[in-house]
N, C-alpha and C positions, 0 to 999 in steps of 0.2 A: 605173028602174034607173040612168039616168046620174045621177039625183039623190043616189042612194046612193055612187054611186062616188065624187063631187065633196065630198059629206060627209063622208068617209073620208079622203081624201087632205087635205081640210084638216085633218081633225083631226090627221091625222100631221106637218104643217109646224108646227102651233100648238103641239105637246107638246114637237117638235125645239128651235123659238124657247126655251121657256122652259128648257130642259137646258142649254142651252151655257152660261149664267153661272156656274148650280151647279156645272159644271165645273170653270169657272177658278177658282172661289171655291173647291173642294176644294184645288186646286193649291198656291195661294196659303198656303193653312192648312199642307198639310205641308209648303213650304219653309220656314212661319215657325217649325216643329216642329225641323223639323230646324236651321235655324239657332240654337232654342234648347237643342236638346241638343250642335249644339257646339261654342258660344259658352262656355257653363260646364265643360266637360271641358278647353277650352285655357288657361282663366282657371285652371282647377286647378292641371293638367300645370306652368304659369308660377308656382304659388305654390309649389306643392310639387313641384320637380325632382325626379326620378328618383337613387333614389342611384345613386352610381359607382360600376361593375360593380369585382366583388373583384379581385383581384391573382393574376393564374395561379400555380398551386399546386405548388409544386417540391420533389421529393422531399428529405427532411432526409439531412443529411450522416448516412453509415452511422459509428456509433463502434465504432473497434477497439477487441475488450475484451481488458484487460490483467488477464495469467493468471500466476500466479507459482508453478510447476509445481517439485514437492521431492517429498523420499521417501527410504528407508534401506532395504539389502537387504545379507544374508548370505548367502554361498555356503560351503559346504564342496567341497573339490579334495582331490583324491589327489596332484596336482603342484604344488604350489605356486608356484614358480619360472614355469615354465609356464604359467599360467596369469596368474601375473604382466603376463609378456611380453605377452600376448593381451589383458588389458587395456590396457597402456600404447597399441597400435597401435588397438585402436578409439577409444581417447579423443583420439587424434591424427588418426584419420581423418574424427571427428564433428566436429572443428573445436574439441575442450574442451583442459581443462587440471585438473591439480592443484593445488586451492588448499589441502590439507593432505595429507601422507603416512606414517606411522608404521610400525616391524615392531615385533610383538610374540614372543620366544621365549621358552617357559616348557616344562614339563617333560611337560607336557602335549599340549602346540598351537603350532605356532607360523600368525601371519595378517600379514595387511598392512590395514590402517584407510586405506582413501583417501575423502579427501572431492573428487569429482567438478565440474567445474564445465561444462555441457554445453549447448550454442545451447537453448533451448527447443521451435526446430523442429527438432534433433535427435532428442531427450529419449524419446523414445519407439520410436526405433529404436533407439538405443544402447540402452535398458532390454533391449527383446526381445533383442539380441546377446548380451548377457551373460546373461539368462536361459537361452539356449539352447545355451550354451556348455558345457563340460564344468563337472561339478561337480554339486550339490544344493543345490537354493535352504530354507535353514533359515526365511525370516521374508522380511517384502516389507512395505514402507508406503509409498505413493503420498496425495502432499497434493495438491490444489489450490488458489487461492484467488482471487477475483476483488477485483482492485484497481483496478477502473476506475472508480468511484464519490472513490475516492482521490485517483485522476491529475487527472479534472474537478475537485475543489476545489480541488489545489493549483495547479492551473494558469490559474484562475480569481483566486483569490487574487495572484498573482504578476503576471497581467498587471493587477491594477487597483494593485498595488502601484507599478510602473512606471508605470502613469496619473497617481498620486500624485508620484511622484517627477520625474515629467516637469514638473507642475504646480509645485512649488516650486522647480527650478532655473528656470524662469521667473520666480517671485515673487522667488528671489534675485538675478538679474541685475535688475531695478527695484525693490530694497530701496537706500532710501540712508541708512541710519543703520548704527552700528557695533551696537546692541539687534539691532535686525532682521534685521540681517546673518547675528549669534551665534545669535537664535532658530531661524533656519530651517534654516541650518547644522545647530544638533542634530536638526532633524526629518530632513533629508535622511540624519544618518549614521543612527540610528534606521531609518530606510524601507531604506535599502541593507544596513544589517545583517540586516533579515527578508527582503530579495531573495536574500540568500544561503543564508539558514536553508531558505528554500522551494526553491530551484534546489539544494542539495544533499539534501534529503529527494527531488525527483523525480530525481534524477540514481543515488541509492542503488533506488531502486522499477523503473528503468528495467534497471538491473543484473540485481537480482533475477528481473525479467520477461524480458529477453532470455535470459539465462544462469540455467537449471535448475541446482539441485543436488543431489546425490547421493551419500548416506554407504554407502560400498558397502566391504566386510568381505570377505575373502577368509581363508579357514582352512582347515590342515592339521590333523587329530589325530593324535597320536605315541602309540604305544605308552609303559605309565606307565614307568619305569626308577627303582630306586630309589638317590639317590645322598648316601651318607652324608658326614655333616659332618665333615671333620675338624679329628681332634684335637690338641693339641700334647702336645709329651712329658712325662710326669708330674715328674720333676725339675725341669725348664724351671718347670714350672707352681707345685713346691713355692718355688723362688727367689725368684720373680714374688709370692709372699702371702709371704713373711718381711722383702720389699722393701714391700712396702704396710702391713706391721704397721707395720715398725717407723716409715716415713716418719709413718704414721697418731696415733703413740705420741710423735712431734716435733708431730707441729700439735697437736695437745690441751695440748701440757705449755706450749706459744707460746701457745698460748689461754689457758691459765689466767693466763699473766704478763701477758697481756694487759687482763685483768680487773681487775686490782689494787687502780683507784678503785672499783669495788664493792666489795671486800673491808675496805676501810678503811672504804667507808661502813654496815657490816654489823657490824663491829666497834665503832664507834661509837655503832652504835642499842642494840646487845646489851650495851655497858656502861652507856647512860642509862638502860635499862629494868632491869637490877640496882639502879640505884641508887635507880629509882626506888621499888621492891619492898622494898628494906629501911627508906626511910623512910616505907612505911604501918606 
């Protein structure tokens, strides 16, 4: 029995002995594993850097759109005048103006033709006022138009235009010839005359988009009234035609004397052509 024991136990020291190399010799394997896996991920990482992270993302500028808001409307009134008045004060109270005014009287109607000129962010209170004002709306046309595609070019256009012209009053202050001088000089007035052509087209576009307009009619119908033409007195009238005969009966007989080189040259032809007829 102790033979067995002592057998045993050796054989467990002898198995222990030969384990512990395979051990370290495992170890050793995966650190050399591991140092080769990342050995070539840093040599990477080092060849090919990481790009550089994007650029925080900032909302784009919002573009006001530019609305150029018209339209024409007709009312009929029982008071004309009256209603006149009532116009003038809302168009003064919306901050507008008349930029045309006309009265029309005829036998028929008489109206007032105003061409309205009204804030844009008015435009549309003032419209319902006067809609709702006394009278009958006969006819209504409401435009819009979006010109903000407009304003971007031109305003685009104009500041590279100024880029341009900044750029050559540079190249003219270090031109030293009297050629180069002249040259650039004509480019400069050229550039400054299309800065203005553009700053007056956005300057017109700004108008129109601030300030709506509005062709707005106001009419009374009248009762038709028949009012004859008159006439002047028949003797009057007979004096008046024996004063045109006769002046009429002086310029014709002046005319004919007037004529007289045609008559001589008529008389002339009409005796070579006699003469010529009797010598066939």
């Amino acid at each position: 029995m102790k033979n067995i024991l002592s057998i045993f136990i050796f054989s467990l020291l002898f198995v222990s002995c030969h384990q512990k190399p395979s051990s370290i010799d495992s170890y050793a394997i995966l650190d050399m594993a591991a140092e080769n896996e990342i050995i070539p991920t840093t040599r990477q990482e080092l060849a090919n850097p990481p790009a550089p992270p994007l650029p925080p993302v900032t909302s784009q500028e919002v573009i006001k759109k530019k609305i150029i808001k018209d339209g024409r409307i007709g009312i009929e009134v029982n008071d004309l005048e009256d209603s006149k008045s009532r116009i003038d004060t809302l168009v003064k109270n919306q901050g507008g103006y008349y930029d045309n005014e006309s009265y029309n009287n005829s036998n028929w109607e008489s109206s007032y033709n105003l061409k309205v000129r009204i804030p844009s962010a008015n435009f549309d209170r003032f419209l319902n006022a006067v809609e709702t004002g006394k009278g009958e709306v006969k006819y209504k046309e409401i435009d819009a138009r979006d010109v903000t595609d407009q304003f971007i070019d031109l305003e685009t256009r104009l500041q590279n235009k100024k880029n341009y012209l900044k750029r050559y009053n540079e190249l003219l202050a270090k031109a030293q010839t009297v050629k180069d001088i002249l040259e650039i000089e004509e480019k400069i007035r050229g550039i400054e005359e299309e800065i203005e052509s553009t700053t007056g087209r956005l300057n017109y576009l700004s108008d129109l988009v601030d300030y709506s307009t509005l062709d707005l009619t106001i009419s009374k119908q009248k009762d038709f009234k028949y009012n004859p033409v008159k006439r002047g007195n028949f003797v009057q009238k007979l004096k008046q035609a024996l004063f045109k005969g006769w002046y009429g009966l002086i310029d014709f007989t002046l005319l004919l004397f007037n004529l007289w080189p045609l008559w001589i040259f008529v008389a002339v032809v009409r005796y070579a052509w006699k003469k010529f007829r009797k010598k066939k």
